[in-house]
N, C-alpha and C positions, 0 to 999 in steps of 0.2 A: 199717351198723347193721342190726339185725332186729327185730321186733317178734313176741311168740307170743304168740294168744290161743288158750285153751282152753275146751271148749264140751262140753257132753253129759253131764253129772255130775246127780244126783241121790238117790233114796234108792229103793233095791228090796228084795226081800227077803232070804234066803237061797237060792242056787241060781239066782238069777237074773242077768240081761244088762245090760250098759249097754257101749253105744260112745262113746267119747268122742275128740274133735279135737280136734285143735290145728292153728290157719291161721298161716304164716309170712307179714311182709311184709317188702318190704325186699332185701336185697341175699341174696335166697334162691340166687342160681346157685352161692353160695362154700357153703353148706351142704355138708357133709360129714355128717353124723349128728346123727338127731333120737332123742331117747329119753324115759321117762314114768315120772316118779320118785313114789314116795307117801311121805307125814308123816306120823303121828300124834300127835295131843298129845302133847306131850313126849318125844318120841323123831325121834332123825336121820329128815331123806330117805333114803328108800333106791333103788336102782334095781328097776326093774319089767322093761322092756324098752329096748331099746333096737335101731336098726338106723345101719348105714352105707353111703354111695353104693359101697360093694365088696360089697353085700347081705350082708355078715353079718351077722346078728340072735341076740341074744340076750337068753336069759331066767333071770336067775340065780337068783330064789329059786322062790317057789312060783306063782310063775305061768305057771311051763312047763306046760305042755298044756293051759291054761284061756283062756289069752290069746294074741289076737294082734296084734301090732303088724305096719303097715303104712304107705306112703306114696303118694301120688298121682304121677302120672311127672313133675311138675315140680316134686315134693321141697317143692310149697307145703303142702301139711296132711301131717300124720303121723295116725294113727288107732288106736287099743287099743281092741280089740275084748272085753271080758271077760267070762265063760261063769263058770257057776258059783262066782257069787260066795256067798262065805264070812260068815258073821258074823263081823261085827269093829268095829262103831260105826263113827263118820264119820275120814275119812282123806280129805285134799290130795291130787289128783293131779295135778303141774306136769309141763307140756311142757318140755326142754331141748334147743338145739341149738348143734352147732361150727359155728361158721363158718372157715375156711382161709385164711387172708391167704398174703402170700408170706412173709413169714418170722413169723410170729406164728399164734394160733390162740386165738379170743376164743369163751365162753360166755355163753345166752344163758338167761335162765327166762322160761318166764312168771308169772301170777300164781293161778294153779291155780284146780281147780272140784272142788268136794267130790263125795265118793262117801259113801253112809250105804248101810249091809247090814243090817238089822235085820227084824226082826218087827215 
C-alpha cells in the first residue's frame, strides 16, 4: 500500500511561485512514477507533470517551461515547483503515483491541496 499527502498549496497572485509536495509512505521502493494532476470545478483532472524511475518527465500542457516537477533520491516526496502562475481561480492539485507489483500495477491519489491565482 501507499499513502500520498500533499502540502504547499495556497493562494498568490498572478505571476507568482508556489512549490508544493507530496510525501509517500508505505511500500515506496515499488514506486515507479509519481505525477501532479490539477481539477477545476467541473472539469476532468488533468495531467500537469509527471516523471518516471527511467527519469522521463513530462509536461503536456502549459506548464512546460513554468514548472518543474522533481523527486528526492528515495522517490519518498515528489515536488512541483511552479513559476509564473497564471490567473485562473482555485484548482486541486493531487499527487499520483504507480506502484509496480510483479505482475499488476496499482494507482494511488492523494487527496489534493488547493492552489488559488488571483488578485
Amino acid at each position: 500500500q501507499l499513502q500520498l499527502v500533499e502540502s504547499g498549496g495556497g493562494e498568490v497572485p498572478p505571476g507568482g511561485s508556489l512549490n508544493l509536495s507530496c510525501v509517500a509512505s508505505g511500500k515506496t521502493a515499488d514506486i515507479y512514477s509519481m505525477a501532479w494532476y490539477r481539477q477545476t470545478p467541473g472539469q476532468q483532472r488533468e495531467l500537469v507533470a509527471s516523471i518516471n524511475r527511467d527519469r522521463y518527465i513530462n509536461y503536456p500542457g502549459a506548464a512546460r517551461g513554468r514548472f518543474t516537477i522533481s523527486t528526492d533520491i528515495a522517490w519518498n516526496t515528489v515536488y512541483l515547483l511552479m513559476d509564473s502562475l497564471r490567473p485562473g481561480g482555485a484548482a486541486v492539485y493531487y499527487c499520483h503515483a504507480q506502484r509496480l507489483a510483479v505482475i499488476a500495477a496499482y494507482d494511488y491519489w492523494g487527496r489534493g491541496t488547493q492552489v488559488t491565482v488571483s488578485t
